[in-house]
Every structure is written in structure tokens, then in C-alpha cells.
C-alpha positions as CSV (number, residue, x, y, z in Angstrom):
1,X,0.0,0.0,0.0
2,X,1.6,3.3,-1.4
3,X,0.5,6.3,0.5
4,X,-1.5,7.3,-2.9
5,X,-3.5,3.6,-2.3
6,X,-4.2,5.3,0.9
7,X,-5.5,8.6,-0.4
8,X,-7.8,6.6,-2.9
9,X,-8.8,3.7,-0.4
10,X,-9.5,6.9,1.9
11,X,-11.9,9.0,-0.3
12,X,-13.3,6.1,-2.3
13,X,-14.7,4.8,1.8
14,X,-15.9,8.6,2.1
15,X,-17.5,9.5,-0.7
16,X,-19.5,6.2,-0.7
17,X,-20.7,6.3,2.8
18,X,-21.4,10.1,2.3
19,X,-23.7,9.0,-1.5
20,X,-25.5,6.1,1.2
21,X,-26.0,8.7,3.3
22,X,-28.0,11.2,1.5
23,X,-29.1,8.9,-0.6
24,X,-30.8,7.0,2.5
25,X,-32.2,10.4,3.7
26,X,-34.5,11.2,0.6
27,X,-35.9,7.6,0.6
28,X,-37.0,7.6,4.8
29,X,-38.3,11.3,4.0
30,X,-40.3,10.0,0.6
31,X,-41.4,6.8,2.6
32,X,-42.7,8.5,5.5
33,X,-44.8,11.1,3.6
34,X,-46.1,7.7,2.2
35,X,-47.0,5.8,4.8
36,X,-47.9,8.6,8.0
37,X,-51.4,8.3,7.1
38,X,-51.2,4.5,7.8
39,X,-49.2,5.4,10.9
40,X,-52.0,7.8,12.2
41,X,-55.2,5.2,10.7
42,X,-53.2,1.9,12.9
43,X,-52.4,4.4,15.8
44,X,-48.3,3.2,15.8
45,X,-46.7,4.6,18.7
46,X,-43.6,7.3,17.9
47,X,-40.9,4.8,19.4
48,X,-42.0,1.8,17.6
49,X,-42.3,4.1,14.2
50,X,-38.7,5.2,15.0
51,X,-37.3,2.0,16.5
52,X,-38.7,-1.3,15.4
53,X,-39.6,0.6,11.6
54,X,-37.1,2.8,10.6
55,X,-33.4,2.0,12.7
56,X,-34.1,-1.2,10.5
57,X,-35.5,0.5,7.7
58,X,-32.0,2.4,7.1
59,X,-30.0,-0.6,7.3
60,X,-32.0,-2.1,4.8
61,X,-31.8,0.3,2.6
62,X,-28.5,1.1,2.7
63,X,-27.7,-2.3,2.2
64,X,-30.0,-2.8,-0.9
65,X,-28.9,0.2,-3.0
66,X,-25.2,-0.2,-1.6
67,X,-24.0,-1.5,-5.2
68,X,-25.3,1.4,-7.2
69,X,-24.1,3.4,-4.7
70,X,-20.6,2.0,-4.8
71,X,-20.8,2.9,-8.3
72,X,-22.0,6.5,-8.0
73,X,-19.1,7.1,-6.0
74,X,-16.7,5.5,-7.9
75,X,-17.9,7.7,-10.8
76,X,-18.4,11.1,-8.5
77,X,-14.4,10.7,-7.0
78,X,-12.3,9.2,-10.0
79,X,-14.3,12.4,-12.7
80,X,-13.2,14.4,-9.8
81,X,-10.0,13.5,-9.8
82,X,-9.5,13.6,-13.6
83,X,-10.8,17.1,-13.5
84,X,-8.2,18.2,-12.0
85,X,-5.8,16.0,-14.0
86,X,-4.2,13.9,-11.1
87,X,-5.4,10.8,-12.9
88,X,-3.3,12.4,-15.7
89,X,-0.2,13.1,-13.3
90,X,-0.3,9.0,-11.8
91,X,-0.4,7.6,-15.1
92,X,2.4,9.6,-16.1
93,X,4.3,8.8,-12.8
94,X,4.6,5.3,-14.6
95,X,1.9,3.7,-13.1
96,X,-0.2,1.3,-14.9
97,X,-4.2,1.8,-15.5
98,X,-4.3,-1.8,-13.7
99,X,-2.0,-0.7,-10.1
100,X,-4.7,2.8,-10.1
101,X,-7.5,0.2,-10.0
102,X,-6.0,-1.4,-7.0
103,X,-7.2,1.0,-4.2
104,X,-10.8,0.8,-5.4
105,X,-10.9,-3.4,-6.2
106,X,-9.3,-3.0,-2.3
107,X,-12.4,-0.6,-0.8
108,X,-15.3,-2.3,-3.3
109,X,-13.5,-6.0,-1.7
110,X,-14.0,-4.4,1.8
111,X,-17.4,-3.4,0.7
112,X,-18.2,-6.8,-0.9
113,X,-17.3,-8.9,2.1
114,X,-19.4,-6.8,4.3
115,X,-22.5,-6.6,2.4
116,X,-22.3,-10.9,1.9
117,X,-22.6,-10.8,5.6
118,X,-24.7,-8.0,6.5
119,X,-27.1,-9.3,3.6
120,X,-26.9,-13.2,4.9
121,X,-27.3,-12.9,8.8
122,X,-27.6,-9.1,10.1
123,X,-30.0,-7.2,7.7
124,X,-32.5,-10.6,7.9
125,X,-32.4,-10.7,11.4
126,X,-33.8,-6.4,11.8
127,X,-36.0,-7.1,8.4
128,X,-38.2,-9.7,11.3
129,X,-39.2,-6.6,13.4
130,X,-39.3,-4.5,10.1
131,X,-41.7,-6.5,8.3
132,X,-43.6,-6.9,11.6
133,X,-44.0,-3.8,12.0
134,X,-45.3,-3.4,8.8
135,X,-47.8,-6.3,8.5
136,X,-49.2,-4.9,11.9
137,X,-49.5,-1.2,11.7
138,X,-49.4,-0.2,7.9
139,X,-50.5,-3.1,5.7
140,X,-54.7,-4.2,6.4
141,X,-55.3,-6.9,8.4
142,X,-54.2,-10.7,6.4
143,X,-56.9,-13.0,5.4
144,X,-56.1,-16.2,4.3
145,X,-58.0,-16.6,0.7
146,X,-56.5,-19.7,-0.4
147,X,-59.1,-22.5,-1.6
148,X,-58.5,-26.5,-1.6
149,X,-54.8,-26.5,-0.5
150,X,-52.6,-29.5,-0.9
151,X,-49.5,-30.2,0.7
152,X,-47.0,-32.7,1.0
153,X,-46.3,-33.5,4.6
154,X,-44.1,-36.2,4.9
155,X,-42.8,-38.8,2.1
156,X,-46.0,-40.7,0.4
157,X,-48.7,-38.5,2.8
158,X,-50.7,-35.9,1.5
159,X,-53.0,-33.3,2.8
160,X,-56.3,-31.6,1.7
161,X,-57.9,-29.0,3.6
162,X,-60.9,-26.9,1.4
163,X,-60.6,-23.8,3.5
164,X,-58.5,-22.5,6.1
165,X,-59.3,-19.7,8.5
166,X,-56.2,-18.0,9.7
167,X,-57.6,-16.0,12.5
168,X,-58.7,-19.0,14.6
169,X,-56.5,-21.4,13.1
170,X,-58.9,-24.3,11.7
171,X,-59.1,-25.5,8.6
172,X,-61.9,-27.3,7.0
173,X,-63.1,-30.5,5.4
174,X,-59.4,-31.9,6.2
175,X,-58.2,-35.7,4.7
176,X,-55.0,-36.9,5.3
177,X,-54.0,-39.7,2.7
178,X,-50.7,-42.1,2.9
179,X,-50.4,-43.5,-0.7
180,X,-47.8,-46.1,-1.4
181,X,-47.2,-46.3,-5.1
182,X,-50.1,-46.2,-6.8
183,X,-52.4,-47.6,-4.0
184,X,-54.1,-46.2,-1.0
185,X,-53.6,-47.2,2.0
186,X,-54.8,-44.9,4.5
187,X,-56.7,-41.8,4.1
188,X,-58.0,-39.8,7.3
189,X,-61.3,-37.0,7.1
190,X,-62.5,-34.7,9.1
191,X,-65.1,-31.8,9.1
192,X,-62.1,-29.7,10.6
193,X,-58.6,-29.2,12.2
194,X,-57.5,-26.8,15.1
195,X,-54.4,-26.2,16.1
196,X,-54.3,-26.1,19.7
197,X,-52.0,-23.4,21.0
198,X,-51.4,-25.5,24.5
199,X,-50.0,-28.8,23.4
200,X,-48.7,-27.2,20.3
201,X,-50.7,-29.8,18.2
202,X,-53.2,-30.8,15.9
203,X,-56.8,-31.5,16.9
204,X,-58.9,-33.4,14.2
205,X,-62.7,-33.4,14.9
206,X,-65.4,-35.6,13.8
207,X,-62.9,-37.7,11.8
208,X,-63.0,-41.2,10.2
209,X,-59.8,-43.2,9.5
210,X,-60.1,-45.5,6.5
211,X,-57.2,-48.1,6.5
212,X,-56.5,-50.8,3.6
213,X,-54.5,-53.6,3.6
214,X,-54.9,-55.8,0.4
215,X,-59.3,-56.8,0.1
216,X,-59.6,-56.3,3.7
217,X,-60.6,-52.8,4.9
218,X,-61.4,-50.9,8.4
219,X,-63.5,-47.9,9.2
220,X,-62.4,-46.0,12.5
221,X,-64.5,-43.0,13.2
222,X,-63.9,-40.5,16.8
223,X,-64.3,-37.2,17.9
224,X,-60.9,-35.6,18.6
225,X,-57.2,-36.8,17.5
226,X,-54.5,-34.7,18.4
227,X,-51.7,-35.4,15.7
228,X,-48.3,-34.0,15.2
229,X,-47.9,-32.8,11.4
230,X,-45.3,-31.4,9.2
231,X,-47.6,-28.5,8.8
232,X,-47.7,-25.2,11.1
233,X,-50.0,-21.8,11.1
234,X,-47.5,-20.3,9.8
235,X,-47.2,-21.9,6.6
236,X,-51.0,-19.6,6.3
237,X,-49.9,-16.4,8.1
238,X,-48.9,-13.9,5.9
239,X,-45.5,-14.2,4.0
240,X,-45.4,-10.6,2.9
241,X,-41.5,-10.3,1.8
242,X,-40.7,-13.3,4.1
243,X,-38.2,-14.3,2.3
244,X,-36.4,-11.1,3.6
245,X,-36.3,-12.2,7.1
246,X,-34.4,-15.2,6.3
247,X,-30.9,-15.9,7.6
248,X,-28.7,-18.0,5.1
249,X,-29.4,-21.6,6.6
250,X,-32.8,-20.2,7.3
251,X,-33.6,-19.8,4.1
252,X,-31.7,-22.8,2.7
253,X,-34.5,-24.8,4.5
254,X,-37.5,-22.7,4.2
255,X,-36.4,-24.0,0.3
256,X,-36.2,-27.5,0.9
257,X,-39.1,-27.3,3.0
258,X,-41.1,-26.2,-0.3
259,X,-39.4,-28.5,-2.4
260,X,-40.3,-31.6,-0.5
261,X,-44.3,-30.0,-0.3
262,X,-44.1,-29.3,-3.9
263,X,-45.2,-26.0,-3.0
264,X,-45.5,-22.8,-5.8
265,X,-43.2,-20.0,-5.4
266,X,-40.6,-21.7,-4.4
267,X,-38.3,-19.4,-7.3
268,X,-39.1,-16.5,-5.4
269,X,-36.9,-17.5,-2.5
270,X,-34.2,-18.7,-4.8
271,X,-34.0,-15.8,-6.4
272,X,-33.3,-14.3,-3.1
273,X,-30.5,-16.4,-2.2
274,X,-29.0,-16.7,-5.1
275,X,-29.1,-12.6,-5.5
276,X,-27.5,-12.3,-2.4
277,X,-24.5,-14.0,-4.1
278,X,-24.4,-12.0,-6.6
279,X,-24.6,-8.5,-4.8
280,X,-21.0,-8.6,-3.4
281,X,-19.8,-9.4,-7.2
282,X,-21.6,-6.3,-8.3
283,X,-19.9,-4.2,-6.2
284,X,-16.5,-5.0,-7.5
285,X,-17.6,-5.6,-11.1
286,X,-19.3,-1.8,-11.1
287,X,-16.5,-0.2,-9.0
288,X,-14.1,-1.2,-11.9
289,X,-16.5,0.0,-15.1
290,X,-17.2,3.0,-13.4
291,X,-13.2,4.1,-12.7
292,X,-12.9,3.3,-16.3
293,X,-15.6,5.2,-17.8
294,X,-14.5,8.3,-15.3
295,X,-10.6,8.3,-15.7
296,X,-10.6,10.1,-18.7
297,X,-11.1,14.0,-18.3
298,X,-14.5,15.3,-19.6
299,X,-15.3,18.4,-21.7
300,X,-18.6,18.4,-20.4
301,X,-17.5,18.3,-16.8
302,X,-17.7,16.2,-13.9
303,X,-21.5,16.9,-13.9
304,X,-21.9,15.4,-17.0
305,X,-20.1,11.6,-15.7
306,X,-21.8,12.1,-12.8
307,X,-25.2,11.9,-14.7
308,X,-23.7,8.9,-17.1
309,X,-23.5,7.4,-14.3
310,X,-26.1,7.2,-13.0
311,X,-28.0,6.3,-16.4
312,X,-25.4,2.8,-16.3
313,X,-26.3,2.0,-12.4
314,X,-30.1,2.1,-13.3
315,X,-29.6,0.5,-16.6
316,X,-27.7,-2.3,-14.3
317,X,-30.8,-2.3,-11.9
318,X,-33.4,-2.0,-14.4
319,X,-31.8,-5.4,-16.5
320,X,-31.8,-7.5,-12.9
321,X,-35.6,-6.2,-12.0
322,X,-36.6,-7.5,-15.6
323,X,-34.7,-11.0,-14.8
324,X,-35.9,-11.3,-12.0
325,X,-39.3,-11.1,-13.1
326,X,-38.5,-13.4,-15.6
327,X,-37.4,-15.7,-13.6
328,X,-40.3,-15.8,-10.8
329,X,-42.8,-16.5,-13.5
330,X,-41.0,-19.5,-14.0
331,X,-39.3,-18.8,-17.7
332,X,-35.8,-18.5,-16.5
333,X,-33.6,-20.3,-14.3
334,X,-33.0,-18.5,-11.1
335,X,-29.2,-18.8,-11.0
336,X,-28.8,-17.3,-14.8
337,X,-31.2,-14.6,-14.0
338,X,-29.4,-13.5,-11.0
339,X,-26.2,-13.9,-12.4
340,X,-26.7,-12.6,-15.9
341,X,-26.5,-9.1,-15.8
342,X,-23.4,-9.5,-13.7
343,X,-21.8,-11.5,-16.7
344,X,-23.1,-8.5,-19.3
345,X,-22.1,-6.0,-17.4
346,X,-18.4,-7.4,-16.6
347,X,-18.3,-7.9,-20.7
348,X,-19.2,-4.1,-20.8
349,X,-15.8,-3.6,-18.4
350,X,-14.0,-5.8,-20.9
351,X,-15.0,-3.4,-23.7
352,X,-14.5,-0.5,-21.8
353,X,-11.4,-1.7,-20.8
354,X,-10.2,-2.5,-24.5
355,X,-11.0,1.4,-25.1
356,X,-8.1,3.4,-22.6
357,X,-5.9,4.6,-24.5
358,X,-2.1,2.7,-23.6
């Protein structure tokens, strides 16, 4: 590290934090003229508005922009410096285009590694009281709409409930069926299933248990069976942005919980953890394409780079939205649409790149 790494490494760090900064500050001011007539209508108290909604509302958004931010003030510092020719002066010196990117690969590295953690166990953990907060005191209340749901709750059983009520936590005309091949061999009904808050189980009423084995068949009816099941209230609370409140191995079972259900949606929350792969990659990726398309001194200004700029970072984010929604209809793998505009954009570098003048 050469005390000009230093001077870079040191204003790269600034100027970022101070573009997150005010950056941050526009979107709590445009969010809260949004939502303070839903804070007056669900009576939030001030503390919880300022502690459990935004101290983890910041983070969050810091966090989620933090790439193209990275990238605005890679752009904003390097046209700065080229204004005023010291890009000029270090290439001269004898240093290489490749040792000047050094400081910023080091600071968007540093960057990188923090937001693959922060996005993978921190941010996660404040989105729970975030999201809380939000399903209780701005969204309207959650009804469960879904009709004739079928889950898998275990290997060969299968359950059927027609309606589920999610404000007292029974569902109704339930059958529980364990098929073994192509043959049935046991299949449970019921008028309806509580969960019972107490014993943290099951309770079946008015059921009949139909058990075959070969030609010869039984017919067990009852009142109340309490039964353990893979199957929880909250898999019918609301999952408004769950996915966010996931920690990595969190989230690497919610999927495998879905898989083995053959649930829907389940490309929603790989999208989510494959992107958080990708994130740190983006930092470094448009750290380096936006010293290149800044190092060369501007006619128009530093203004004028500044605004390029930003037309590249929203071009970036505007290519992984459209992806994304590709992908969570179910038209595009999940890993290629998380990790495509990262391999477009790093070409773009390459050509960029293939442009400085030696």
C-alpha cells in the first residue's frame, strides 16, 4: 500500500458512505410522507415508528442500494480526480491503469465482504421486526384466501384442507391420505382441524380413519385426535416479503421445506438467495467500469459523468428487476437470471477496458 493507495482507499470509503447517506435520507423522507397516514389510521406509537420501523428500515436500505451506490461514487471521486488532472499526473508517474485500480478493487473488496454478511445474517435478522411492524401497523389486516390447498407433509402423505381460517387457526373439510405407489392405504377425514395453542398440536374433529391392507378394509370413526404434522400456522400467516427475514441456513431450509411439499413459489426465495450472491460481485464488477468510464477527463465536466453514471447504475438495476421477473414466473432459471447481468455488465468492463488509450 503506497500512501496514494491510501489517499484513494481513503476518499473512495468517504465518498461512498457520504452518496448512502443522503441517498438514505431522501428515501426515509419520501417513505414517511407515504405511509404517515397509515401510521395515524393503525395508531403506531412514535418509538415503535422510529425504533422497530425505521433503525431497521435504514440498514436495509443502505444495504440494498449499496452497489449502485458504490458505483455512484466510484464515478463522482475518479471524474473528480480527472478534472483536475491527477489521474493524468499518476499515469504519467509510470503507473499502470491496472495498479490505479488497486485502491478501489481494495475498498469495493471491503465493501463486498461486508454486504455478503450483513445481507446473509444481520440485515435478515432487523427485516423480522421491520416486516412486523409493517404487517401490523401499515399493511390491512391478512386474510387467508387460499381454496382446496394440498400439501406434502411427509414422504407418500398428502394433505387436503378446502378452506383455512387464519384468524382462529382451523381449517376445513381436512383428509389426510398415505399412498404407497399407486395404491391407498390410509386416508383420514375430518369436518375440521384446530391447532391447539397448549399442546402445540393438531386436533382433528369428527374424523374417520379408512385403512386398507390388500381386500380387507377398516373404518375407524372418533371425535378428537391430536396429531403432530409437518404443517404449522405459519405456513398460512402472511409471508409478505418473508423471504427477507431469512438468515442464510434459514432460508436454505425454508427452500427445501417447499421442495419436498411441492409448493408454488418456491423461485421466489431462490431468487433471493442466489441474488445475495451475486450482490457482493456487483460491487466490484461496477467499481471497476465505473473508474474506467470516469478516468478520462470530460469536456462536459464532472457533472456530465456524474449523470452517465447514473444512467449505467439504473440501466444495471433495471436489466436485474426485468430477470428477476422473468425468472419468478418460471421462464428463467433463477441462478442465470441473478447472475446474468453481472456476466453483461463485466463484458461491458471488458470493452470498456479495450478502449483506454495505452
Amino acid at each position: 500500500m503506497k500512501l496514494l493507495d491510501w489517499y484513494i482507499l481513503k476518499r473512495f470509503l468517504q465518498t461512498y458512505i457520504f452518496v448512502v447517506l443522503v441517498i438514505v435520507l431522501v428515501v426515509v423522507m419520501i417513505d414517511y410522507t407515504e405511509k404517515v397516514d397509515n401510521f395515524h389510521k393503525h395508531n403506531a406509537p412514535a418509538d415503535k415508528i422510529l425504533f422497530d420501523y425505521y433503525l431497521n428500515f435504514v440498514p436495509y436500505w443502505a444495504n440494498y442500494i449499496s452497489p449502485l451506490m458504490v458505483f455512484i461514487a466510484t464515478v463522482f471521486l475518479t471524474s473528480r480526480l480527472a478534472a483536475r488532472t491527477e489521474i493524468i499526473a499518476i499515469l504519467s508517474s509510470g503507473v499502470s491503469f491496472i495498479r490505479l485500480l488497486f485502491p478501489y478493487v481494495l475498498g469495493a473488496t471491503v465493501l463486498a465482504v461486508a454486504t455478503y454478511f450483513l445481507v446473509n445474517y444481520i440485515i435478515p435478522q432487523a427485516n423480522k421486526t421491520r416486516i412486523a411492524f409493517e404487517v401490523k401497523y401499515i399493511n390491512d389486516a391478512y386474510t387467508y384466501s387460499g381454496r382446496n390447498v394440498h400439501l406434502t407433509i411427509a414422504p407418500n402423505t398428502y394433505a387436503y384442507m378446502e378452506s383455512y381460517n387464519n384468524l382462529s387457526n382451523t381449517g376445513y373439510k381436512f383428509t389426510l391420505e398415505r399412498i404407497e405407489g399407486n395404491l391407498l392405504k390410509q386416508k383420514l377425514s375430518a369436518d375440521r382441524i384446530e391447532w391447539d395453542t397448549k399442546k402445540k398440536k393438531w386436533a382433528v374433529y369428527d374424523y374417520k380413519i379408512r385403512t386398507i391392507n390388500g381386500l380387507k378394509e377398516t373404518l375407524s370413526p372418533g371425535i378428537r385426535l391430536d396429531t403432530t404434522l409437518n404443517m404449522k400456522p405459519d405456513d398460512f400467516s402472511s409471508d409478505f416479503n418473508l423471504y427477507e427475514t431469512f438468515t442464510r441456513p434459514e432460508l436454505n431450509r425454508h427452500i427445501d421445506l417447499l421442495k419436498s411439499r411441492g409448493s408454488d413459489g418456491v423461485e421466489m426465495y431462490l431468487l433471493e438467495k442466489y441474488s445475495r450472491d451475486t450482490r457482493p460481485f456487483a460491487i466490484i464488477i461496477l467499481t471497476v467500469i465505473g473508474v474506467i468510464m470516469s478516468a478520462r477527463k470530460s469536456r462536459r465536466g464532472v457533472g456530465w459523468q456524474v449523470a452517465l453514471g447514473f444512467m449505467l447504475a439504473f440501466t444495471y438495476l433495471l436489466f436485474f428487476m426485468l430477470a428477476k421477473g422473468i425468472a419468478e414466473s418460471g421462464n428463467l432459471n433463477p441462478v442465470v437470471a441473478v447472475w446474468l447481468p453481472n456476466a453483461i455488465f463485466a463484458a461491458v468492463g471488458v470493452l470498456l477496458y479495450n478502449t483506454i488509450p495505452r
